[in-house]
N, C-alpha and C positions, 0 to 999 in steps of 0.2 A: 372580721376575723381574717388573719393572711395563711391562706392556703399551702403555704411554702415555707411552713417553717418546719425546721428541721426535729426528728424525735429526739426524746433524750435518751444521752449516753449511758445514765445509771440503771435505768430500767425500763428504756425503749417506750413510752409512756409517746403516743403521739398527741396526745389533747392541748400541747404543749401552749405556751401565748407571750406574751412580749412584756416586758414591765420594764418603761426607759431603754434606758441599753442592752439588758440582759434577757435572755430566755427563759422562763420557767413552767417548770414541771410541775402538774397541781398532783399529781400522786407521789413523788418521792419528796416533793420542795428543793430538788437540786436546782440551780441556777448557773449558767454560763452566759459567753459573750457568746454571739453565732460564731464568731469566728473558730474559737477554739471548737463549737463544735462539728463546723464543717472536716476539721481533722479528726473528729471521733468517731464520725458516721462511716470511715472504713472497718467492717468490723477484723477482729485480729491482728488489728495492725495496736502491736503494742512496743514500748519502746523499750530495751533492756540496757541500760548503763553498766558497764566494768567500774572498778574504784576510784578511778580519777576522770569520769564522767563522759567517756567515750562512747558512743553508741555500739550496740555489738548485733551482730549482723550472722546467719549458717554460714557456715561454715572457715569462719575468721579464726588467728590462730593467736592465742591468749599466751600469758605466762603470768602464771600462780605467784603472787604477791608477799604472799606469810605461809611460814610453815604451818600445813595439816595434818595433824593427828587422824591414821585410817584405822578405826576396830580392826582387830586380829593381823596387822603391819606394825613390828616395831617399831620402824623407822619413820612415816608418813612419808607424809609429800613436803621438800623441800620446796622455800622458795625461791624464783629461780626457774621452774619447772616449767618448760615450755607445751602447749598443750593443742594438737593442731586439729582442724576441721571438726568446730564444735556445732553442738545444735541446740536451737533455744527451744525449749517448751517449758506448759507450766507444771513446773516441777509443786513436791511437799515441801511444803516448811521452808520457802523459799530459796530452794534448789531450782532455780532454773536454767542450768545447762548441764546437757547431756552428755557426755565426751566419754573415749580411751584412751587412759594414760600407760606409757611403756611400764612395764613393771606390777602396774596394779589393775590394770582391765577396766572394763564399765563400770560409770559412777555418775554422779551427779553432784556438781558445785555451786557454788552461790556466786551472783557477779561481784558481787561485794568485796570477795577474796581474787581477783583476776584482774590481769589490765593487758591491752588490745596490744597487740604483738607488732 
């Protein structure tokens, strides 16, 4: 048994064991190659893409891609909208970034509607 294999990334299960090429987990059944999960084992470290596959990073400065409809704003958020010193966390409902937009205050957007400025 090789003492140096890494746990798994699904649910930290370290019983883990080797089959061919791949790692696996005998409590989740997940499988990886080590390598990928030599990058999993930083924990937090999670990767958030904008809509044309940009990595996005604190404090980077976006501009909103399609117009947003805001509850209780006529008008939403055009696109267009430049949006600066944002912050990633894990948002609901897959809102993961945190920002202040001029006009409309605190909110939370999706990367999906954004691209890296």
């Amino acid at each position: 048994m090789n003492e140096n294999l890494p746990p798994c990334p699904e649910c930290s299960c370290e019983y883990t064991y080797e089959m061919n090429d791949l790692v696996v987990c005998p409590e989740c059944a997940h499988e990886w190659a080590p390598s990928e999960g030599a990058a999993a084992d930083a924990p937090g470290e999670r990767v958030i893409k904008d809509a044309v596959g940009n990595v996005l990073n604190d404090g980077d400065t976006v501009t909103v891609v399609k117009a947003l409809k805001v509850k209780g704003n006529p008008s939403g958020i055009k696109a267009g909208t430049k949006v600066r010193n944002i912050r990633l966390v894990d948002g609901v409902d897959g809102h993961d970034i945190d920002c202040r937009i001029d006009g409309f205050g605190a909110m939370q957007l999706k990367s999906s509607v954004v691209k890296k400025a």
